[in-house]
C-alpha positions in Angstrom: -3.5 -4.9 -17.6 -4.8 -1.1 -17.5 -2.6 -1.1 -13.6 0.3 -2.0 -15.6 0.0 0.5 -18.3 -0.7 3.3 -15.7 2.8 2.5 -14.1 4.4 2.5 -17.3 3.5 6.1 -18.2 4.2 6.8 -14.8 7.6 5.9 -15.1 8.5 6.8 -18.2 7.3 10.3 -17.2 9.8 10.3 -14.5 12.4 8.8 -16.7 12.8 5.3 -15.5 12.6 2.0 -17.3 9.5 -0.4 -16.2 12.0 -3.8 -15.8 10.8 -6.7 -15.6 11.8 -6.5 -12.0 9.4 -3.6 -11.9 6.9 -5.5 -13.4 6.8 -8.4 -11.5 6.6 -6.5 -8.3 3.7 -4.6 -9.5 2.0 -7.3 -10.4 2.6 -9.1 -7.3 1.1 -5.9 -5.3 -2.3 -5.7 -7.5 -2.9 -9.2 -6.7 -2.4 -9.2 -2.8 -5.2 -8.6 -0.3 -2.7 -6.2 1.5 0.3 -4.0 1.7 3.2 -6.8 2.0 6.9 -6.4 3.2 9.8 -6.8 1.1 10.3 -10.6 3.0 6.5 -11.4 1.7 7.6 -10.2 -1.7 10.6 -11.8 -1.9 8.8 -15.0 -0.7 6.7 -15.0 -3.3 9.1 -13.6 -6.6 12.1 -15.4 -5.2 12.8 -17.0 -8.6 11.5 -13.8 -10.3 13.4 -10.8 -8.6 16.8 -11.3 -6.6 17.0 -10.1 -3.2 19.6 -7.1 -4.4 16.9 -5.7 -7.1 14.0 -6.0 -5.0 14.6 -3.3 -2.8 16.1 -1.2 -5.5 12.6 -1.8 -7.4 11.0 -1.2 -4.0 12.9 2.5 -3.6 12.3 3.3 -7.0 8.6 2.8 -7.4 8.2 4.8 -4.1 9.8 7.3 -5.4 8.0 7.7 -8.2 4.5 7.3 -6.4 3.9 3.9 -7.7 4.1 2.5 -4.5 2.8 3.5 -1.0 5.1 2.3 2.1 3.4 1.5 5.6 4.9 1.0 8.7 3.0 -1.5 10.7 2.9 -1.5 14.6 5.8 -4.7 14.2 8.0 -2.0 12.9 8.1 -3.5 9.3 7.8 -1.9 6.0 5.1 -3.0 3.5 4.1 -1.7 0.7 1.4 -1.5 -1.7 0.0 0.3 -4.7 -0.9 3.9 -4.8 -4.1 5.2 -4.0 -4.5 6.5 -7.5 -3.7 3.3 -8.9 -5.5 1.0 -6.1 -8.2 2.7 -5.3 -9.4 4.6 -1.3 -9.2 1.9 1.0 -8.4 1.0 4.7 -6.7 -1.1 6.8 -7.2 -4.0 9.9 -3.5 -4.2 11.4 -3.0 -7.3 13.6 -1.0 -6.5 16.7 0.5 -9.8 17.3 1.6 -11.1 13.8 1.8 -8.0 11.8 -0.9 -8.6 9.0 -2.0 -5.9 7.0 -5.2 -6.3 5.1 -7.4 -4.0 2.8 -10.7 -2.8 4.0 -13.0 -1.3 1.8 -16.3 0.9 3.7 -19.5 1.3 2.5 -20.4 4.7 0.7 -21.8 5.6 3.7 -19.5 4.8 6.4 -16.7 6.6 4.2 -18.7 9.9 3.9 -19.1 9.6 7.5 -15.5 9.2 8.1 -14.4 11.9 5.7 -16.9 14.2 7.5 -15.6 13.5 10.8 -12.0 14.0 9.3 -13.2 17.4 8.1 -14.3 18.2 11.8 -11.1 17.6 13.3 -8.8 18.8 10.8 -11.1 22.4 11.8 -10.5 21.9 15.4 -6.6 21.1 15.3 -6.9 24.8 12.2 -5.5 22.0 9.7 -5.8 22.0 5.7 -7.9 18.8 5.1 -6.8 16.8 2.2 -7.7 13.2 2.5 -7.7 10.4 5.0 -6.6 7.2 5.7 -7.4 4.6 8.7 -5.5 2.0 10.1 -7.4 -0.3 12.7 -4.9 -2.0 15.1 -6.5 -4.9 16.8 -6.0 -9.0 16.8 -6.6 -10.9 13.3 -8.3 -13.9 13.7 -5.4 -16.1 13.2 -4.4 -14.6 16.3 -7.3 -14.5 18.2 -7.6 -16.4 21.4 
């Protein structure tokens, strides 16, 4: 429930109702293992959230930084919740189906990886902020 209320003042902030569209969307993202396109959504809310509102619900709670929009190697969008509201993670991409699924490192394997993002964000004279990884590769419904 504390997700929900976090998106609420969120909103409200910016100056945009939470609908029940809203709602349901959210809620369908803090349940998924994944980021999932607007097709998987719809799949899943079809009786909940009309075609025409979910990607108006979509647009708005990226634009408010609710939701995070990733572009898999298929070409599709998915989404998911913000890193503020989800947590750091990363992500296994499957190169033949598309799937997008949550991976969360050890302690130790993330301060490695921030490290090494450090290191090349000095090499390439960048401002370091964060990270993110997306492993492309073959899920194992796919898998030979």
């Amino acid at each position: 429930m504390r997700t929900r209320e976090q998106v609420a003042e969120r909103l409200e902030a910016a100056g945009v109702r939470f609908t029940r569209a809203r709602r349901q969307v959210v809620a369908a993202l803090e349940v998924s293992p994944g980021p999932l396109s607007a097709a998987d959504l719809h799949e899943g809310l079809r009786t909940e959230v009309p075609v025409s509102s979910l990607y108006r619900t979509l647009a708005v709670l990226t634009d408010t930084g609710v939701l995070t929009s990733h572009h898999g190697t298929d070409g599709v969008a998915r989404f998911e919740l913000a890193e503020w509201l989800a947590g750091h993670h990363h992500h296994v991409v499957c190169s033949v189906c598309g799937s997008v699924s949550d991976v969360d490192l050890p302690v130790e394997h993330e301060e490695r990886l921030d490290e090494i993002s450090h290191r090349i964000a000095e090499l390439a004279e960048f401002s370091f902020v964060s990270h993110s990884l997306d492993l492309v590769g073959t899920c194992r419904s796919c898998a030979p």
